[in-house]
VEXKOL-826051 format. One record per residue: x, y, z of N, C-alpha, C in turn. Coordinates in steps of 0.001 Angstrom, whole numbers, plus 500000, padded with zeros to 6 digits. Example, Ala and Ser with C-alpha at 12.3 -4.5 7.8 and 13.67 -1.06 7.14 Angstrom:
<sites>
513190494310507800512300495500507800513200496700507800
512850497750507080513670498940507140512900500030507870
</sites>
This chain:
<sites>
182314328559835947181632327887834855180978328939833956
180617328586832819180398330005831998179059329504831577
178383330812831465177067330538830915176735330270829628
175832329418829420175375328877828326174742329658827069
174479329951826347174462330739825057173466329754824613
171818330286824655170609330245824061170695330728822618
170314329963821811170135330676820805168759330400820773
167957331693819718166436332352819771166304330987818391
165581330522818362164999329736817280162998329720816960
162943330231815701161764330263814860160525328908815314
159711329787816540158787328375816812157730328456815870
157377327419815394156416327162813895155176327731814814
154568328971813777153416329405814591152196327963814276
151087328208815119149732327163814697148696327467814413
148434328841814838147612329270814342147643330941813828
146680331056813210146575332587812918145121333544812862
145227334913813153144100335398813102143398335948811953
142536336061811158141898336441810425142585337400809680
143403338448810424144082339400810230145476338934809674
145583338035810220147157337522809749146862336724808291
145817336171808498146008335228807205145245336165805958
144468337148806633144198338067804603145345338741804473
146362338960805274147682339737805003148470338448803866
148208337202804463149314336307803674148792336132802461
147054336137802232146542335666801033146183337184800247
146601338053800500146204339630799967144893339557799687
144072339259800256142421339736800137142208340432801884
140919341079802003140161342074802908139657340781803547
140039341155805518139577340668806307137887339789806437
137574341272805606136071341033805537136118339455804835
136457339251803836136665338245802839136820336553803670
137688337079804734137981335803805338136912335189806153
136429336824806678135529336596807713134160335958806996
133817336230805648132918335730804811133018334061804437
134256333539804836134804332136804144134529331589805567
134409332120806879134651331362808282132573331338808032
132250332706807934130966332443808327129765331252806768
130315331313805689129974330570805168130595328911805513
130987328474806346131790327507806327132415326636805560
133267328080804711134052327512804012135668327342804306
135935328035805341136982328049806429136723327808807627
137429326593808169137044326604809607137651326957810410
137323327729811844138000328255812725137491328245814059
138155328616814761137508328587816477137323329950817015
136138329536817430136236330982818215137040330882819226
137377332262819873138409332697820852137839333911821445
137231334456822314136807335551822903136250336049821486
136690337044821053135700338229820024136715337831818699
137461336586818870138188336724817630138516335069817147
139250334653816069138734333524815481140318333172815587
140604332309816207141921331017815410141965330086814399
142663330150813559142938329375812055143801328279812307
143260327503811924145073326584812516145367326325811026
146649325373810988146911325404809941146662324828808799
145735323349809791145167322612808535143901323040807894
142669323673808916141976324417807884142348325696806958
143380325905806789143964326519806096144845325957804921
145228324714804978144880324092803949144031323164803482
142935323343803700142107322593803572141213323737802684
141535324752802908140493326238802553141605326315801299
142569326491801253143523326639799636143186325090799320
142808324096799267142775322916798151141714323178797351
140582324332797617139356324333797091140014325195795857
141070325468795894141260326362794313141585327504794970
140985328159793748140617330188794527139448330304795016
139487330172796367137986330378797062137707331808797125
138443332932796568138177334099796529137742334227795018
</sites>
């Protein structure tokens, strides 16, 4: 019997880190980290670092240019 052939398929990420998402929006970490601590982005903490999911992330772009 022959083995089956996996193909690798694109799992929709859910969240992202602070780091990932000023890379997508081209502004400084700092910037983001300024939008989580004003609560103008919401996020979770995670040990020493923050998860974005995806709806406060759009919920943070409907405000316009929050930068």
């Amino acid at each position: 019997m022959a083995a089956k052939k996996y193909e690798k398929k694109a799992i929709p990420q859910e969240t992202w880190s602070p780091e990932q998402l000023a890379i997508m929006l081209h502004v400084s970490v700092r910037k983001i980290h300024e939008a989580i601590s004003n609560k103008q982005l919401m996020a979770e903490k995670v040990g020493n670092n923050y998860a974005i999911s995806q709806k406060a992330i759009s919920e943070f772009l409907k405000m316009g240019n929050p930068f």
